[in-house]
N, C-alpha and C positions, 0 to 999 in steps of 0.2 A: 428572071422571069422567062418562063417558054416564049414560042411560038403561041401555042394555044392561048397562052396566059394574055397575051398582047392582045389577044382581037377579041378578047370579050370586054364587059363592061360588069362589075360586078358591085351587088349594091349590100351592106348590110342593115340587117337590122334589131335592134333591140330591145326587149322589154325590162325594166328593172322597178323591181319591187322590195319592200321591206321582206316580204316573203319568200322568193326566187328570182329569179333570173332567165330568161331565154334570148337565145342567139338564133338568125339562122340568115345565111345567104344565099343569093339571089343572083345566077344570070342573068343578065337580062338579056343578054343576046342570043339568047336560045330560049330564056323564060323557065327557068329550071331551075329550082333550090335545088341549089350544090351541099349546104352544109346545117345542120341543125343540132341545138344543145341548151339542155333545160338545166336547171340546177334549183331544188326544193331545200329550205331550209328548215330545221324542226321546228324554231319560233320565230316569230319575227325581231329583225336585228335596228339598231338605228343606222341612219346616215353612213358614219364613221367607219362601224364593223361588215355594213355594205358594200364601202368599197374596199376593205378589206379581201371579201369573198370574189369580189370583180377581178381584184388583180389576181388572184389564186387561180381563177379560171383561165385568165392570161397565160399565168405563167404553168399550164398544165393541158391544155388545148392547143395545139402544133398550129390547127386551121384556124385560129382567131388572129394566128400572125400576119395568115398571108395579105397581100395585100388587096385593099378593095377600095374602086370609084368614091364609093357613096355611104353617109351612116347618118341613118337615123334610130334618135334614143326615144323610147316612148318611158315616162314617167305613169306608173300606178299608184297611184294614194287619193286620199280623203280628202286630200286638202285643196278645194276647189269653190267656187261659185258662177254661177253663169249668168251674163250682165246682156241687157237687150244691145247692139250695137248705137240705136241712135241714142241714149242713155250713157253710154261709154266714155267715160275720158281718162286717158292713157293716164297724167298726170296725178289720178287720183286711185288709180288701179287697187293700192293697198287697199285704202278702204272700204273695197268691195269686201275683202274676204275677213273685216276684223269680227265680222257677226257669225261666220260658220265656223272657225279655228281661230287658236291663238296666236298671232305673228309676232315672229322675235324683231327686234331693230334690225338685225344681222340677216333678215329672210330676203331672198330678194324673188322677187313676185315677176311671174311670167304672165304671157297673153296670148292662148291661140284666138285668133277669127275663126271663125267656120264655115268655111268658104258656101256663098250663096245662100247662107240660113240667117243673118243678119242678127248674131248673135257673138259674145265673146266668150271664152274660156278665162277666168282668170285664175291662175292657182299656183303654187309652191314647187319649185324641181330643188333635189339637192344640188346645191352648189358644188360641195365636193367632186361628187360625180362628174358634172361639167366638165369641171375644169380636169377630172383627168384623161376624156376623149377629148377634149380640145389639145392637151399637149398630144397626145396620142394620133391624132389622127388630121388637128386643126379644125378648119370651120365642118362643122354639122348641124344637121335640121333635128331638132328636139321638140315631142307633140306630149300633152296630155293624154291617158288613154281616155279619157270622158270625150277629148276633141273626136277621136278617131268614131267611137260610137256612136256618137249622137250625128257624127256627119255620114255616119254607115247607114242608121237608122233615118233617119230621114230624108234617103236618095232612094230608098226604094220607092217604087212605082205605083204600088197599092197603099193606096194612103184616105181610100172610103173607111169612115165609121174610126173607132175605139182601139188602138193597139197597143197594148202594155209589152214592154222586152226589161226582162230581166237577164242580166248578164252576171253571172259568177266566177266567181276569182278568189280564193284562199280564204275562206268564210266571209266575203263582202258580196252585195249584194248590189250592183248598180240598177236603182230602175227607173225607166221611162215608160214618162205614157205620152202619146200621141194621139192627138182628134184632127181627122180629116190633113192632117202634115201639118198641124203646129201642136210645139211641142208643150205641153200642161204641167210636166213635174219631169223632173230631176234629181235625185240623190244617191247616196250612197249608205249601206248599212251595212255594220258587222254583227254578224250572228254567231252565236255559238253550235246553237240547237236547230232542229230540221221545227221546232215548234216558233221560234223566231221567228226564221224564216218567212214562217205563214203568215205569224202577226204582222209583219213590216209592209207585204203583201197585201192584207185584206185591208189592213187599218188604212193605207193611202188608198186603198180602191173605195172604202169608206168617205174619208175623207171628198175624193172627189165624186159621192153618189154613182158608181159604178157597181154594176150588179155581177156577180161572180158570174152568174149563168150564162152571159150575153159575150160579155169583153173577149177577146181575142188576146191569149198571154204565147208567145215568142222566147224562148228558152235561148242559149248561148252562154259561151264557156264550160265550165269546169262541173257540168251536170250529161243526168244520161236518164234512159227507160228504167235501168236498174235502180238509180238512186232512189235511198230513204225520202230525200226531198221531193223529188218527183210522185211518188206514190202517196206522199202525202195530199200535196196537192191536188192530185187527182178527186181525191174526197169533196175537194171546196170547190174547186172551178172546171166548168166544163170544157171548153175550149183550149187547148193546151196545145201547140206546138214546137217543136224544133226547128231553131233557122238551119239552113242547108250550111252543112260544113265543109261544102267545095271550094276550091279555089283554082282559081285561072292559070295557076302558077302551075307545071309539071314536079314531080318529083325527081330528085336522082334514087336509084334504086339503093336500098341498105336504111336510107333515113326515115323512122317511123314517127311521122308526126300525128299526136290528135287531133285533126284539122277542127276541133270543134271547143279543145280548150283552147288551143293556140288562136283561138278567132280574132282578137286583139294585134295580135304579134303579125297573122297573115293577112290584116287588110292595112296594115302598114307599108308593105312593100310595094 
């Protein structure tokens, strides 16, 4: 290790999905992602052939060797339910999630809190995975991406009236809605079609007697002005925005991130 290498403090962090994978680190003692790396798969893989792909990147990525402080894994999937906190009992965790997926004996069931919303995350990490940054690197903080959002989404400041955030990620569709900062609905959906999409979309704004014209919808992830999906909606709802895809963090020069798919990945850090 240099000189240099000695007086920083370097954090990683990672996204893992059935679908891709992204890396990227984090000075923190300057505040400057040093290193980033996406990796798209054509379909999606299980568990198994996931972390197949994980080591590949390992063992093909020079910068994923070096060493670093801090690693946190963020888990994306489906397989979650959200439990009110004073409702919660740790000891019965499983049977929160037997009604939205199916759990094997062999699953072993996580819990994020969400710090100050007085709520819990419960939901499914592959174990596999775990257990290969834990040899790898020993103890790490591993988050649900639902925990990360919904604790993003409900720290922001404007929190009068109706806000729907739809967040996208590899044909899934995470949406919330929010009335005045508490939260109404939660789920996730996979789409195939930009016509999905809209259904899954209108049908819960239905659902909870919300009028297209009125509601305030919040865009994030893996959409843009150009998207098919975007110009669809444009038809149905009037209000449509983009959350800001900045981040606090500087760049090093050479690393092109899309701060707006990677929204996930960079409010991790």
């Amino acid at each position: 290790m240099t000189n240099n290498q000695e007086n920083t403090f370097c954090k990683l962090s990672i996204q893992v999905s059935l679908n891709g994978l992204s890396f990227c680190i984090l000075n923190t003692t300057n505040n400057t992602i040093v290193y980033y790396h996406k990796k798209s798969f054509e379909k999606e893989l299980d568990p198994v052939n996931l972390l197949q792909k994980i080591e590949e990147e390992y063992n093909t990525q020079p910068r994923l060797k070096t060493a670093v402080n801090e690693v946190k894994l963020c888990f994306c999937n489906s397989l979650f339910t959200l439990v009110p906190k004073k409702w919660f009992k740790e000891d019965a965790a499983a049977s929160y999630l037997k009604f939205n997926t199916k759990i094997l004996k062999t699953d072993f069931v996580a819990v994020d809190e969400i710090e100050n919303k007085e709520m819990v995350n419960v939901y499914i990490p592959y174990t596999n995975i775990i257990n290969y940054f834990f040899e790898k690197y020993g103890e790490f903080e591993y988050v649900h991406h639902l925990s990360v959002l919904l604790y993003r989404f409900l720290s922001f400041d404007d929190h009068k009236g109706i806000k729907v955030y739809a967040h996208n990620t590899h044909k899934r569709l995470d949406l919330f809605i929010i009335e005045d900062g508490r939260l109404l609905l939660c789920n996730s959906f996979t789409y195939s079609s930009k016509e999905d999409y809209l259904y899954y979309l209108l049908f819960v704004a239905e659902q909870l007697d919300l009028d297209p014209k009125k509601f305030k919808l919040h865009l994030s992830g893996d959409i843009h002005k150009e998207d098919d999906i975007y110009k669809l909606l444009q038809d149905y709802i009037r209000n449509i925005y983009f959350l800001s895809s900045e981040t606090e963090h500087e760049i090093e020069e050479g690393w092109n991130i899309n701060k707006s798919e990677e929204y996930i990945l960079l409010n991790t850090l």
